[in-house]
C-alpha positions as CSV (number, residue, x, y, z in Angstrom):
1,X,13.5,16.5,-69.8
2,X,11.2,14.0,-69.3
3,X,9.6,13.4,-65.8
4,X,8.1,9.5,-64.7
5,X,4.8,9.3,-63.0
6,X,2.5,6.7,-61.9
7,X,-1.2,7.5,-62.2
8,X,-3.5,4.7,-61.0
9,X,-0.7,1.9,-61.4
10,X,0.4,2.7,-64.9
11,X,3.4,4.7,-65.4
12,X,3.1,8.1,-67.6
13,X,5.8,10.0,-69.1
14,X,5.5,13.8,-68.9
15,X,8.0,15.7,-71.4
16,X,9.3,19.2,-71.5
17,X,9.7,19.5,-67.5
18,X,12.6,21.9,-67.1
19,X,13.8,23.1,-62.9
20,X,11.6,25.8,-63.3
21,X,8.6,23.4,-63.3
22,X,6.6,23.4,-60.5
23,X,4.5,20.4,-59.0
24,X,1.2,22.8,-59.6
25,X,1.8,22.5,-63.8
26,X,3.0,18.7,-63.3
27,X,-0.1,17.9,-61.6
28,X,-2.8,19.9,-64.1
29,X,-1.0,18.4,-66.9
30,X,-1.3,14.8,-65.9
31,X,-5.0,15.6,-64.4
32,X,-5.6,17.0,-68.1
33,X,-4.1,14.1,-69.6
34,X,-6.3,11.6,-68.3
35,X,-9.3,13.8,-68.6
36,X,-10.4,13.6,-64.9
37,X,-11.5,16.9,-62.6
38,X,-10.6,16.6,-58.8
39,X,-8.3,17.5,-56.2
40,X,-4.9,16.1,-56.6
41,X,-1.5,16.0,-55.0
42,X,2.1,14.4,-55.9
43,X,3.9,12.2,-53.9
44,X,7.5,11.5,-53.8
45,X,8.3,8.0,-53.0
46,X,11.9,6.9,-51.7
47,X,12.0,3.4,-50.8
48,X,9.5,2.8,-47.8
49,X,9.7,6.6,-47.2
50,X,7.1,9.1,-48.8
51,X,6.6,13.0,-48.9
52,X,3.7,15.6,-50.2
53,X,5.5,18.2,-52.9
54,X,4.4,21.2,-52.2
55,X,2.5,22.8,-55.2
56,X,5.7,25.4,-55.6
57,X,8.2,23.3,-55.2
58,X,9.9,22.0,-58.3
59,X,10.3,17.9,-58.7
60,X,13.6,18.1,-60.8
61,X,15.3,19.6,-57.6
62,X,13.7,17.9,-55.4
63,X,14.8,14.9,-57.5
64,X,18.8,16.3,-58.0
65,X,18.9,16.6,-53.9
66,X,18.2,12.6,-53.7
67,X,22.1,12.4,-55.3
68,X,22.6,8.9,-55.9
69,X,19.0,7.4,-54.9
70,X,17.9,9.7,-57.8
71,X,17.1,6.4,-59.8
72,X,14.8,4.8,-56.6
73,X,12.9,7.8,-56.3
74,X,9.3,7.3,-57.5
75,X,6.6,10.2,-58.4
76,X,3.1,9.1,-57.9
77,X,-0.1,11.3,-59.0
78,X,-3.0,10.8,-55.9
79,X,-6.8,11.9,-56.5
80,X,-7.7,13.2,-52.5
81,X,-11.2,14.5,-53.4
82,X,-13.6,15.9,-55.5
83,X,-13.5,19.2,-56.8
84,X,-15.5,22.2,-56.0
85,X,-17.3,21.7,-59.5
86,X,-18.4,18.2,-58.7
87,X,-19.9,18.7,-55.5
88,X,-23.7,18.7,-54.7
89,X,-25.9,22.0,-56.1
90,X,-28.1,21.1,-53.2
91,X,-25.2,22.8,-50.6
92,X,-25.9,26.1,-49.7
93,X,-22.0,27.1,-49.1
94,X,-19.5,25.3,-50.4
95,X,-17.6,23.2,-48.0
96,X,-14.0,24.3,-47.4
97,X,-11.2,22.5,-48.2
98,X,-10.1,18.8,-46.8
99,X,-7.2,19.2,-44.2
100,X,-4.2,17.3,-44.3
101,X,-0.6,17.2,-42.2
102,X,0.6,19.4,-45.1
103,X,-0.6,22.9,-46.2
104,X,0.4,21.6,-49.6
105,X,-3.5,20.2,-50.2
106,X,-4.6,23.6,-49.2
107,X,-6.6,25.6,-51.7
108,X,-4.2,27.9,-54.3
109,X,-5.9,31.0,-55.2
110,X,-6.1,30.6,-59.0
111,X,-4.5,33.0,-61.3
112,X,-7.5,35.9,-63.6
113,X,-7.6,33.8,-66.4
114,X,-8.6,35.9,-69.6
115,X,-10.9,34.8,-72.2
116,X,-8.2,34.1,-75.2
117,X,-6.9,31.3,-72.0
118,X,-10.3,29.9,-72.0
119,X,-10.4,29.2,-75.7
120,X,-7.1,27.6,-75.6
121,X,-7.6,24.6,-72.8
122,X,-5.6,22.3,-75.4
123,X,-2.1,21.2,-73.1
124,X,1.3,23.0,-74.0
125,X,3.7,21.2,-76.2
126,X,5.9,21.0,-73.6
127,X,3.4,18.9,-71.8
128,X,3.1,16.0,-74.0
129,X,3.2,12.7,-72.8
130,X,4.0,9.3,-74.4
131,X,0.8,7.5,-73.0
132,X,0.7,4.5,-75.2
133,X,-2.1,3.5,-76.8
134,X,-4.6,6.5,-77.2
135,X,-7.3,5.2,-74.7
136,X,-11.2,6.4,-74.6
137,X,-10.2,9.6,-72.5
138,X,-7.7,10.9,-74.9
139,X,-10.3,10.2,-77.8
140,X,-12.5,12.5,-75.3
141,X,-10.7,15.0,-74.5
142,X,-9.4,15.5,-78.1
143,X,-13.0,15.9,-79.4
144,X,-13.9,18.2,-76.4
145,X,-10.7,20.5,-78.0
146,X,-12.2,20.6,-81.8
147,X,-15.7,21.2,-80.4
148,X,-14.0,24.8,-78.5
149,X,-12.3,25.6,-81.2
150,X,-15.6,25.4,-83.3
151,X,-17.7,26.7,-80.3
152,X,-19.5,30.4,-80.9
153,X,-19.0,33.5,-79.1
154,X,-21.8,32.6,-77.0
155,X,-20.3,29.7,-75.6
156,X,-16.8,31.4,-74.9
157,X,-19.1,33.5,-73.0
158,X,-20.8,30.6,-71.0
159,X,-17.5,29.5,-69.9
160,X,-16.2,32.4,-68.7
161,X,-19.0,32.9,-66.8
162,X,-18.9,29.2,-65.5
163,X,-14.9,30.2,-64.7
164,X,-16.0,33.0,-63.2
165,X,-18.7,31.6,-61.0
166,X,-16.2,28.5,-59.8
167,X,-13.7,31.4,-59.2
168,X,-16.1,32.8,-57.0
169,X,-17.0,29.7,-55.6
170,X,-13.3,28.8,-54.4
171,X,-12.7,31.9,-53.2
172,X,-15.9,31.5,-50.7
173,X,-14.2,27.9,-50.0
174,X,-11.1,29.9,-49.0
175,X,-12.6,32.1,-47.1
176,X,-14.3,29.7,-45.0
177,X,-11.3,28.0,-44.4
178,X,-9.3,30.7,-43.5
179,X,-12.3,31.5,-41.3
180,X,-11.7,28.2,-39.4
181,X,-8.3,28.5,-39.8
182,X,-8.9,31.6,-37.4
183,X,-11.4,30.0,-35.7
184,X,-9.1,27.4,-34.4
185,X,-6.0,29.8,-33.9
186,X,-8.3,31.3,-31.5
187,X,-9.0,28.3,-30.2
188,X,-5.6,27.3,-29.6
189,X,-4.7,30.8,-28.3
190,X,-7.3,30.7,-26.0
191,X,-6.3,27.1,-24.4
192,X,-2.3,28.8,-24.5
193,X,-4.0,31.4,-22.2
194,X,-5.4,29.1,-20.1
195,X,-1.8,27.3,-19.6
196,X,-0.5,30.8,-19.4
197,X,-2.9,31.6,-16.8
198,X,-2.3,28.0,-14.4
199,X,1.6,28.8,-15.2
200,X,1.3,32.1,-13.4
201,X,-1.1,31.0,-10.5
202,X,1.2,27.9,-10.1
203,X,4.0,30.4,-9.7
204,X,2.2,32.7,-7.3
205,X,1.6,29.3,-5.4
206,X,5.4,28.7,-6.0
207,X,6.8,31.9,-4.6
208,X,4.4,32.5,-1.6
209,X,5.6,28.8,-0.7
210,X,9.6,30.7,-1.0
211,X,8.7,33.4,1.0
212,X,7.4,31.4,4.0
213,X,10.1,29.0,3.7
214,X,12.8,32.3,4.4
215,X,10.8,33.3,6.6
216,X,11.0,30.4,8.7
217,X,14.4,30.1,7.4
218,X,15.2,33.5,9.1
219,X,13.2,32.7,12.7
220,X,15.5,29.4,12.7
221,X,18.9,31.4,12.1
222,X,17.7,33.7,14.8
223,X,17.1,30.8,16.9
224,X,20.7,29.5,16.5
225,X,22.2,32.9,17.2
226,X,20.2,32.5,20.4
227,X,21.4,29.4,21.3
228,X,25.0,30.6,20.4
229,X,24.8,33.1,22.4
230,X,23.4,31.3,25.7
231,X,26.0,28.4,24.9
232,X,29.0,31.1,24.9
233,X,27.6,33.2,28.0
234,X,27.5,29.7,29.6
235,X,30.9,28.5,29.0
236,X,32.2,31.9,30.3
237,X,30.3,31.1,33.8
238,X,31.2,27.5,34.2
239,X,35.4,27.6,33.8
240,X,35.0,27.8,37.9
241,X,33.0,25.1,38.4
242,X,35.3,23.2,35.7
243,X,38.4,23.7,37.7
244,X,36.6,22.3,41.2
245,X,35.7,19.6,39.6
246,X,39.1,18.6,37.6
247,X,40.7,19.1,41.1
248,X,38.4,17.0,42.6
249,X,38.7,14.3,40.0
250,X,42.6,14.8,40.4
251,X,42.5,14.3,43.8
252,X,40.7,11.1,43.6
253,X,43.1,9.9,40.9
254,X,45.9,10.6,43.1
255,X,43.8,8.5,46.2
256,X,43.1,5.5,43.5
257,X,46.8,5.5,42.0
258,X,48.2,5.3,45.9
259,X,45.7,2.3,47.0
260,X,46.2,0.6,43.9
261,X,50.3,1.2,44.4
262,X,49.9,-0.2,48.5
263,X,47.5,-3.3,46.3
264,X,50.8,-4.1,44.3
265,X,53.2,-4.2,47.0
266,X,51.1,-6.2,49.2
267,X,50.5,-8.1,46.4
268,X,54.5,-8.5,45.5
269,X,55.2,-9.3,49.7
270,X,52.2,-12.1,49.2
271,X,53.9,-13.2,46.1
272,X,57.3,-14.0,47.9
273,X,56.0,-15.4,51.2
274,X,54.1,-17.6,49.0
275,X,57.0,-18.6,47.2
276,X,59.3,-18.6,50.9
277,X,56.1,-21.1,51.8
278,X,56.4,-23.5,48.7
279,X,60.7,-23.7,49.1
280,X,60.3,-24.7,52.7
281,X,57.1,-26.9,52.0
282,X,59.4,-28.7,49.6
283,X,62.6,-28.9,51.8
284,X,59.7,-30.7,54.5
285,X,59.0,-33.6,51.7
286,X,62.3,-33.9,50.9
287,X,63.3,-34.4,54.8
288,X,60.4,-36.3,54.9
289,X,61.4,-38.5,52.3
290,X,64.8,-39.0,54.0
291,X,62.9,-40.0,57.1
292,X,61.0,-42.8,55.3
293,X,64.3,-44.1,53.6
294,X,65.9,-44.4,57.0
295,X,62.9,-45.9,58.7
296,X,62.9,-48.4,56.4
297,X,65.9,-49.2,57.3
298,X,65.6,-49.6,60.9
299,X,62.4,-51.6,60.0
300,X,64.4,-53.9,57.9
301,X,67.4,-54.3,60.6
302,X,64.9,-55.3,63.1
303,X,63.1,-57.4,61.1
304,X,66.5,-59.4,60.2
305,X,66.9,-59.2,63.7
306,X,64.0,-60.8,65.0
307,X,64.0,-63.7,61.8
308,X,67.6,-64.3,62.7
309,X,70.6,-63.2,60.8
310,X,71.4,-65.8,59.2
311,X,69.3,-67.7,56.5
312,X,69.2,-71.8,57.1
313,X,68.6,-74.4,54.6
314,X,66.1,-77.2,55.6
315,X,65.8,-80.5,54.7
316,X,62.8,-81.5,52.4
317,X,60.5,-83.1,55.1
318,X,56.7,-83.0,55.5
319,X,56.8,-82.2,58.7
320,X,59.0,-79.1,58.7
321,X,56.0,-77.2,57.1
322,X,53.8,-77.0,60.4
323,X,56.9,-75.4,62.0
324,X,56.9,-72.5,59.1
325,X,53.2,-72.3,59.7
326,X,53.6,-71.7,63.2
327,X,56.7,-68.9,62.8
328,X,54.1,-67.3,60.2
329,X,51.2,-67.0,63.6
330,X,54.3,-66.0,65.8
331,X,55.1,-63.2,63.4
332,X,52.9,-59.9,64.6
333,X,49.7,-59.1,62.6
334,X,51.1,-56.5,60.9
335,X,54.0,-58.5,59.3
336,X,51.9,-61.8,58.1
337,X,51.4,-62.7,54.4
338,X,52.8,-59.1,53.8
339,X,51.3,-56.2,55.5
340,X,51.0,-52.7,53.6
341,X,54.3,-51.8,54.7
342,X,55.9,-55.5,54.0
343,X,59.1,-55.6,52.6
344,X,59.5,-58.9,50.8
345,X,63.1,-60.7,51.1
346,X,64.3,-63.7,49.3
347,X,64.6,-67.1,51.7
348,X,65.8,-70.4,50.9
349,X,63.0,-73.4,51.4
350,X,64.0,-76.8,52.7
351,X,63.4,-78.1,48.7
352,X,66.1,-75.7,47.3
353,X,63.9,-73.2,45.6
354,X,63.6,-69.9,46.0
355,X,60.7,-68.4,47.3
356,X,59.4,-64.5,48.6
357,X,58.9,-64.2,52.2
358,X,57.6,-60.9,53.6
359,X,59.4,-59.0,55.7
360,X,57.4,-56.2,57.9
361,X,58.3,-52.7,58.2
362,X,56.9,-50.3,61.1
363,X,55.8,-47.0,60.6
C-alpha cells in the first residue's frame, strides 16, 4: 500500500507500507529519501487535532481506527533536532536526548548492525517513493550508493568503526538520560515524601484535635447527667411545696371568683334601679308636659277673661288708635307686644282686617 506524507510542505508517497510497518521504518525511509541526518518524529494530523506516533506503533492502524475520517487524516514528517553525529566534537559528553510530552522522541536503542548491513545502505524496494522530479539530494544520495558499492575493504572497515563509535555514543546519551530520568524520579519521590510526611503530621494534628474534642465531649455528658440528676432529686423534694402553693392559688381563685360574683350582682341591682330611675324620670316629663298643656289653658281662659269675651268690631277712626294704645300700657309687662310666654290670637281691627294680637300666658 502506499502511505501519503508531507515533508517540508511537499507531499511524498511512500510504497510497500503493509500493518506490520512501524512509524520507526516510515520515518528512516523518508529521512533517507531526502538525504538529511537528524532526529525526526511523525505526526498524525486530524482536522485541528494532532498526535506524536509512537515509533512502534503502525500508521495503517492507526489510520483504519480513524473509520470514516480516514480520508482527513494527514501524516506529517517533523525534523526536532540534530543528531548525535552532527553535534559539536568540542563536547566532552554527549548531551542526552531533547524531552518532549511523549516518550515517543526518546532515544531507541539501535539494533547490532553487521557489516554486510553497512554495505547495503541503498533503501528496500518496498520503500520506494514517487518523489517527482529527481532533485539534487536524490542525485546525492544515488552517487553516495555507487561510491559504497565501489568502496574497499578498508572503508567498510571505517564505517563500522564510525557505526560503532556513534553506537557507543548513543548509548552514553541514553545513559545520561536515563541518569536524569532517575535523577528526577528521585526528585519527585523525595517531594511525594515530603507531602507524605505534612499528610501525616497534619493528621497527628487532626486526631489529637479528636481526642480533646471527646474528651471535652465526655466532661459535658457528665455534666448533663449531673444536672439530671439534681433536676430529678429536686422535683422529688418540691411536690410539697407545689401542693401549698396550688392550694393557696385555689383559695384565692375561689376569693376572686366570689367578689367578682357580689361585682355582678351589684352591678345587675345598679342596672335596674337605673332603669326604675329613667321610667319614673320619664313618667315626671310626661306629667310635666300635661301640666304645661293645662296651664296654658288656664292662662288663655284668663287672658280671654280679662280682654273680654267677646271680640268687637270698631269703626275706622283716627282717634280709636290712642285708645288701643292705651289698653296695650294697661296690659301687664309681661303680656305687652308678646312676652316669651305670649300666646298670639286673631282680633278684628276697626278697618276690617285681620291682625295678631298677643295674648299673655303665666307661668
Amino acid at each position: 500500500m502506499e502511505l501519503k506524507v508531507w515533508v517540508d510542505g511537499i507531499q511524498r508517497v511512500v510504497c510497500g507500507v503493509s500493518d506490520q510497518t512501524t512509524c520507526q521504518e516510515v520515518v528512516i525511509a523518508l529521512a533517507r529519501a531526502i538525504g538529511q541526518t537528524g532526529r525526526y518524529i511523525l505526526i498524525q494530523k486530524l482536522r485541528e487535532k494532532e498526535r506524536q506516533l509512537l515509533p512502534h506503533e503502525c500508521p495503517l492502524e492507526s489510520l483504519a481506527k480513524c473509520g470514516q475520517y480516514a480520508n482527513d487524516v494527514q501524516f506529517i514528517l517533523q525534523r526536532t533536532g540534530p543528531s548525535l553525529a552532527e553535534r559539536p566534537s568540542s563536547d566532552s559528553t554527549p548531551q542526552a536526548p531533547e524531552r518532549t510530552f511523549i516518550r515517543a522522541s526518546l532515544p531507541i536503542k539501535p539494533r547490532p548492525v553487521s557489516t554486510e548491513v553497512l554495505r547495503s545502505r541503498e533503501p528496500k524496494k518496498s520503500m520506494t517513493f514517487n518523489l517527482g522530479p529527481m532533485g539534487s539530494s536524490d542525485r546525492l544520495a544515488k552517487s553516495k550508493h555507487w561510491e559504497q558499492d565501489r568502496g574497499s575493504s578498508q572503508e567498510d572497515e571505517i564505517l563500522y568503526l564510525e557505526h560503532l563509535i556513534r553506537q557507543n555514543e548513543m548509548e552514553l546519551g541514553e545513559e545520561e538520560f536515563w541518569q536524569s530520568e532517575l535523577h528526577m524520579e528521585k526528585e519527585c519521590e523525595r517531594e511525594r515524601q515530603e507531602k507524605v510526611r505534612s499528610l501525616r503530621a497534619t493528621m497527628e494534628e487532626y486526631t489529637q484535635k479528636i481526642h480533646e474534642l471527646t474528651t471535652k465531649t465526655e466532661v459535658l455528658e457528665k455534666e448533663i447527667q449531673l444536672e439530671m440528676t439534681e433536676r430529678a432529686r429536686w422535683a422529688k423534694e418540691a411536690p410539697a411545696d407545689l401542693e401549698d402553693m396550688a392550694a393557696k392559688m385555689k383559695r384565692d381563685l375561689e376569693v376572686k371568683a366570689k367578689q367578682s360574683a357580689q361585682l355582678e350582682s351589684s352591678l345587675a341591682s345598679v342596672g335596674k334601679a337605673l332603669e326604675e330611675a329613667e321610667r319614673n324620670l320619664q313618667a315626671q316629663n310626661q306629667e310635666l308636659e300635661e301640666l304645661n298643656k293645662e296651664l296654658r289653658q288656664c292662662n288663655l281662659q284668663q287672658f280671654i277673661q280679662q280682654t273680654g269675651a267677646t271680640v268687637t268690631v270698631l269703626q275706622s277712626r283716627p282717634e280709636d288708635e290712642p285708645q288701643l294704645d292705651q289698653t296695650n300700657h294697661e296690659l301687664p309687662a309681661c303680656q305687652r307686644n308678646g312676652g316669651q310666654n305670649a300666646v298670639w290670637r286673631p282680633i278684628y281691627l276697626m278697618r276690617g282686617a285681620l291682625a295678631l294680637r298677643p295674648a299673655t300666658m303665666l307661668g
